[in-house]
C-alpha positions in Angstrom: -14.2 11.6 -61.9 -12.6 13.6 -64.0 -12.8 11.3 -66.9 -16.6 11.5 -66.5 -16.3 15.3 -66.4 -14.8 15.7 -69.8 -17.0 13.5 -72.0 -20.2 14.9 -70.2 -18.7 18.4 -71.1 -17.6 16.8 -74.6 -21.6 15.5 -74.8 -22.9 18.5 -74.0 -20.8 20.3 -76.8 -22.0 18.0 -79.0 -25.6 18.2 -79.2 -27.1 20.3 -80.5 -29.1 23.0 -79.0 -32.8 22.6 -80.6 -34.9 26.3 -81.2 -38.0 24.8 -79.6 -38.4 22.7 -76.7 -40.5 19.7 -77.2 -43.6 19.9 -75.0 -42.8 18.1 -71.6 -45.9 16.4 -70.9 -46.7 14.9 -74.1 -46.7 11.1 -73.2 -48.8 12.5 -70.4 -51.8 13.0 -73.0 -54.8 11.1 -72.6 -57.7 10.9 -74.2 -60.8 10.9 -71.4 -64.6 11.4 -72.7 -65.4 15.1 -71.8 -68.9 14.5 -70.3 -71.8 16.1 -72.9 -73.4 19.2 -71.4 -76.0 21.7 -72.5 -76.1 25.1 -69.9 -76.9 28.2 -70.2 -73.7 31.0 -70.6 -73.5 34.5 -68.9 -75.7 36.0 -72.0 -78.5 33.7 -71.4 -77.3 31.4 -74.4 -77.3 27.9 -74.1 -74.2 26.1 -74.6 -72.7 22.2 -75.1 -69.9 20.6 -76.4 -71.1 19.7 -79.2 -71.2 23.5 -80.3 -66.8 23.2 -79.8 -66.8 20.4 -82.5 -62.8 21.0 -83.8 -62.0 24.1 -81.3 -59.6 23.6 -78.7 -61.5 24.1 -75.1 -60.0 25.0 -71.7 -62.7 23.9 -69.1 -62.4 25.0 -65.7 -64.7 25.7 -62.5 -65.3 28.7 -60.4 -68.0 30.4 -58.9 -68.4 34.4 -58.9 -68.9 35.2 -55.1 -65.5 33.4 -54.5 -62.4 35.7 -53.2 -59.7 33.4 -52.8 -58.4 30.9 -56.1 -61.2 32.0 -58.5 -59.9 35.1 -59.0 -56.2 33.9 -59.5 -58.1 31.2 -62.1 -59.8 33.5 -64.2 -56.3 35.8 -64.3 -54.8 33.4 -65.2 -57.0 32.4 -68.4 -57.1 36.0 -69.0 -53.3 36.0 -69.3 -53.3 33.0 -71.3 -55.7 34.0 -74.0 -53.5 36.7 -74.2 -50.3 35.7 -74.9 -52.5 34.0 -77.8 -52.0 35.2 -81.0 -55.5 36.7 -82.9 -55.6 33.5 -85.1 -55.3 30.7 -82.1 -57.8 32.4 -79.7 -60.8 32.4 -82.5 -59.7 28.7 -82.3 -60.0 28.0 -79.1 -63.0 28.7 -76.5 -63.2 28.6 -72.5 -65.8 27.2 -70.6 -66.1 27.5 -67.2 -68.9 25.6 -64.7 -70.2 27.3 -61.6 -69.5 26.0 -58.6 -72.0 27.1 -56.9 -75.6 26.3 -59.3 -77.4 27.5 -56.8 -76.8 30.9 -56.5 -74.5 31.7 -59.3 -77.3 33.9 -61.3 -76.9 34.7 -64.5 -76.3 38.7 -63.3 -73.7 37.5 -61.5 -72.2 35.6 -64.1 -72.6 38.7 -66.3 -70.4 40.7 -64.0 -67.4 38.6 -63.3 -67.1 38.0 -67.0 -67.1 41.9 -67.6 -64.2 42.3 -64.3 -61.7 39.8 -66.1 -62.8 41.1 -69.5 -64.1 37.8 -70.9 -67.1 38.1 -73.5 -68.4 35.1 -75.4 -68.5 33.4 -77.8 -64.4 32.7 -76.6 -65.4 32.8 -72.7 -69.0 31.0 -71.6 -69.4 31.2 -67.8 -72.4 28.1 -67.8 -74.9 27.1 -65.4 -77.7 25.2 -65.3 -80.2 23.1 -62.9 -78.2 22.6 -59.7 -78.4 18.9 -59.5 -77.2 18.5 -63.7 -74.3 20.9 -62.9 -73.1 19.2 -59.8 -73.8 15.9 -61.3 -71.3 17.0 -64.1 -68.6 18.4 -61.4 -68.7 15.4 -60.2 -68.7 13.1 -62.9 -65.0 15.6 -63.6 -64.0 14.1 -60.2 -63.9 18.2 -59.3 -63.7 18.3 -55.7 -65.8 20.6 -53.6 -67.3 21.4 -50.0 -69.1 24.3 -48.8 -68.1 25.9 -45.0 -71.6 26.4 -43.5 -70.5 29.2 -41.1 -68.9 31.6 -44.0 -70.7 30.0 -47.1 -67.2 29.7 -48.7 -66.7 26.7 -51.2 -63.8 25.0 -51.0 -62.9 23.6 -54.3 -59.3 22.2 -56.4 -58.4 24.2 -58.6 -58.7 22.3 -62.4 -58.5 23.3 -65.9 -59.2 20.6 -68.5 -57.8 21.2 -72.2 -60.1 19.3 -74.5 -59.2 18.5 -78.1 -60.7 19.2 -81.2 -62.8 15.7 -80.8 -64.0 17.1 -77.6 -61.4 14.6 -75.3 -59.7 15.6 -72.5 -56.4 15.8 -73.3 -55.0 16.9 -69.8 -55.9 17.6 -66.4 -54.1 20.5 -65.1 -53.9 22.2 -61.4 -53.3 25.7 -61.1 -49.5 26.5 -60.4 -46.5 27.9 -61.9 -45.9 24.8 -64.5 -50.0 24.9 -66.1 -49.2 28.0 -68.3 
């Protein structure tokens, strides 16, 4: 035991200590088709992927009557794009589906964008006809139920970072390790 003891300390020595971490989930990368899209953002623009051609994209859903994860999601974009430096947030764009197509107006929209302080043309909060927008949640295997007594939509909680080819390059959940 003690052996093993002194050449793990004597290993540990002698590595070297690097000044970056290598990113842990790299072998986890794939390379998924992003679904194409056109819908119509907060401002009353329409938007698809094709308009993120070489842009890095974080896709997520929410919807803007929701008072339990939505909120925590959009902080936590808001947080992100802010650790980002000037140059790498003109580089990258969020786009965020409603959850809820029918009812998520485009005044609605408007005003959840304007609470987390999220303006295109970085943030587009997109919706479109109902059935194309769930159609597209569920072609992202996003799942989602509504609770007919309070109206609530239980969803997961996903954010999708696309490449600049418009891939998705991972699926993340909302936690501590996403950031």
């Amino acid at each position: 035991v003690a052996a093993i003891a002194v050449s793990l300390l004597g290993l540990g020595r002698s590595q070297a200590k690097p000044s970056e971490l290598p990113f842990p989930a790299d072998r986890l990368r794939s390379a998924l088709p992003m679904p194409a899209f056109t819908l119509t953002n907060q401002d009353g623009q329409p938007v698809s992927l094709a308009d993120f051609k070489g842009r890095v994209v974080l896709v997520t859903a929410v919807y803007s009557t929701c008072t339990t994860t939505c909120p925590m999601m959009l902080t936590k974009i808001r947080s992100v794009l802010d650790q980002l430096t000037l140059a790498e947030r003109s580089d990258m764009a969020v786009v965020a589906f409603s959850l809820n197509p029918e009812a998520d107006t485009r005044e609605l929209r408007t005003m959840t964008t304007k609470i987390f302080g999220m303006t295109a043309p970085q943030f587009h909060f997109v919706n479109g006809v109902p059935s194309e927008v769930n159609a597209l949640l569920d072609q992202l295997n996003i799942a989602r139920s509504r609770d007919e007594k309070t109206g609530q939509i239980q969803h997961s909680n996903l954010f999708f970072l696309l490449d600049r080819q418009g891939h998705i390059a991972y699926r993340l959940s909302l936690s501590q390790n996403e950031q």
